[in-house]
C-alpha positions, 0 to 999 in steps of 0.5 A: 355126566353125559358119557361120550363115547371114545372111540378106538381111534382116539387111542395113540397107536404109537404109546401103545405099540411101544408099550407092546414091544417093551412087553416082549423085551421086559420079558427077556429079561425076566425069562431067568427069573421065574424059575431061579430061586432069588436067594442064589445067583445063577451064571448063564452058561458060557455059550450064553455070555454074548447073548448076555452082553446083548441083554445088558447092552440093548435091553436091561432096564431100558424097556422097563424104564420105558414102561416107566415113562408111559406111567407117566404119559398115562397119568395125565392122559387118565387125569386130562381125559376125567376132567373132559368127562365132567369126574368132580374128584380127579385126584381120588380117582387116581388114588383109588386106581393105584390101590388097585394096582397095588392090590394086583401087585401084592397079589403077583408078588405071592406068586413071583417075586420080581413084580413091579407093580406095587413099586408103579403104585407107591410111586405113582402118589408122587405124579399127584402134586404135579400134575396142576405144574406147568410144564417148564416146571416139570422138566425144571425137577426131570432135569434136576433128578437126572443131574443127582442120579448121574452124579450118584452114579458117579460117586459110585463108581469112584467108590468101587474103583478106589474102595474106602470106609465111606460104606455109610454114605455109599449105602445112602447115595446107592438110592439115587442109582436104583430102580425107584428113583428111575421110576420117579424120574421116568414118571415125571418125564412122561407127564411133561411129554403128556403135557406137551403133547409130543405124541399127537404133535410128532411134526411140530416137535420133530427138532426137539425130538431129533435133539434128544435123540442125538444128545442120548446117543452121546450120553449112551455110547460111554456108558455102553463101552462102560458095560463091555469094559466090566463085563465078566466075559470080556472085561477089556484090558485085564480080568482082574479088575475090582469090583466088576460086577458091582461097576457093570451093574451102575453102567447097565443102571445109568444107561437105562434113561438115555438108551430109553429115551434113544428108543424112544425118540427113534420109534416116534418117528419110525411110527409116523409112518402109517405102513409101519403102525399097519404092520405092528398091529398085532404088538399094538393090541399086546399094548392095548391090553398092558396089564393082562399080558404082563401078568399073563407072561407070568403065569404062562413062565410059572406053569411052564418052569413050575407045572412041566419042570422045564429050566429057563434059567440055565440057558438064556438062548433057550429062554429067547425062543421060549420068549418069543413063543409066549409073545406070539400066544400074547399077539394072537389071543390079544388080537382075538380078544379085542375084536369082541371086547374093548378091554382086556380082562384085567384092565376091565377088572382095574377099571370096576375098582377105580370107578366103582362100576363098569362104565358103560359105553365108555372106551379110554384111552390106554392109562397105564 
């Protein structure tokens, strides 16, 4: 195989700074975490609760279910791009790329319990059967796990409303509310946007794009006041509502797909513009090197809960402004790193395992 090289602008500017700013507000939410002990639930403090309804609002599970859709995009870009090289086994490849990962999670696991990488792993197997799949094919099963992870969501919902001996089968439908099966629903959609090529084809698409960006806004805005409405700080019309915490849960869960999927139709096209991909540089860079600062954000949170005894659980306006320091050290040594080095440190390390050397003079496209 004659290696070409790919150059910095064949990268996709505007997959890698969503994937930046996802990074910033996947680390928000798990700020509380690195510190608690995941036996006990922690309250925040009273101060805290609107910030805390911002979170459930605006950010929970609609970053990560974006960086779940990214997988998906990344999948095919790695998959589409290896076959252009001439690779004979595109399919091990990929296989030997999501043990990888699975090593790294196992690893981050050890020292925290909230990693996700070994869940991207596991479920990554199942983009394998797809991706020779036309793309009608691929939206066919998008929409039809949509329609059973709403319709669980639903049934769930009745269930705490009105409570019954049902535990058994609430207990088999709760799986299609959670976080595996949006990570399944989220891959395949990204590898149907892959295939169709809506992030290089912004122009041509910008009706369909402009549909999905009103159609998400309906579905979101129910599901929105469905959160405010069971919220513990607020829980608008009685505060002895049953099961609230349980019903605020599935709403933060349902509207993590179509809030995503709001964001995400709404940066394309804020991104097509050249002046706002000028000014969001620095996110851009934090993209490039995915890998390196999710698990960066960390180990700089450990050593900060663990090594200097600070609390970053028991105040949600102290884990913001912590937040946003460890983000703006991710902005400055990710910009620094990448002017001397086409790769970050741990992606570089992901792409020794997944091709058994280091290719040289050889830049991909980002594959996360």
């Amino acid at each position: 195989m004659n290696a070409q090289q790919v150059t910095k602008q064949d990268r996709i500017s505007s997959i890698d700074i969503i994937r930046g700013l996802a990074l910033f507000f996947i680390l928000l939410v798990n700020m509380p975490d690195f510190y608690m002990d995941f036996s006990k639930i922690v309250e925040p403090q009273t101060e805290d609760a609107w910030l805390r309804l911002s979170y459930d609002l605006f950010i929970q599970r609609k970053f990560f279910t974006i960086f779940s859709f990214l997988f998906g995009i990344g999948f095919y870009i790695f998959m589409s791009r290896a076959e252009e090289k001439g690779e004979k086994r595109i399919y091990l490849l990929f296989i030997r790329r999501l043990l990888a990962l699975l090593i790294f999670g196992f690893i981050h696991h050890m020292i925290w319990q909230g990693d996700i990488l070994r869940d991207y792993a596991v479920s990554g197997i199942l983009l394998l059967p797809f991706y020779n799949r036309k793309p009608t094919t691929i939206f066919t099963w998008v929409a039809a796990l949509i329609v059973i992870h709403f319709t669980a969501t639903v049934y769930c919902m009745i269930y705490f409303l009105m409570p019954n001996d049902g535990l058994h089968m609430f207990s088999a439908i709760s799986f299609f509310t959670g976080t595996k099966f949006q990570i399944c629903i989220m891959f395949l959609l990204g590898l149907y946007v892959g295939k169709i090529r809506i992030f290089t084809r912004v122009s041509q698409s910008s009706l369909l794009i402009r549909r999905v960006q009103v159609v998400s806004l309906i579905i979101s805005l129910p599901l929105l006041y469905g959160i405010i409405w069971t919220h513990p700080a607020i829980l608008l019309g009685s505060t002895k509502l049953q099961n609230h915490a349980n019903l605020q849960t599935l709403f933060v869960n349902c509207s993590g797909i179509p809030l995503a999927l709001l964001y995400l139709s709404t940066l394309v096209f804020i991104l097509e513009k050249k002046r706002a991909q000028r000014c969001l540089q620095p996110i851009r860079s934090v993209g490039q090197m995915a890998l390196t600062n999710y698990l960066l954000q960390t180990t700089i949170a450990m050593v900060i809960a663990k090594v200097f005894g600070v609390n970053i659980s028991n105040s949600l306006t102290k884990d913001l402004f912590i937040s946003i320091g460890i983000y703006v050290i991710q902005m400055v040594f990710s910009v620094l790193w990448l002017k001397s080095f086409q790769h970050g440190p741990m992606e570089l390390l992901w792409r020794i395992l997944t091709y058994g050397r280091i290719r040289n003079k050889v830049s991909q496209t980002h594959v996360n």
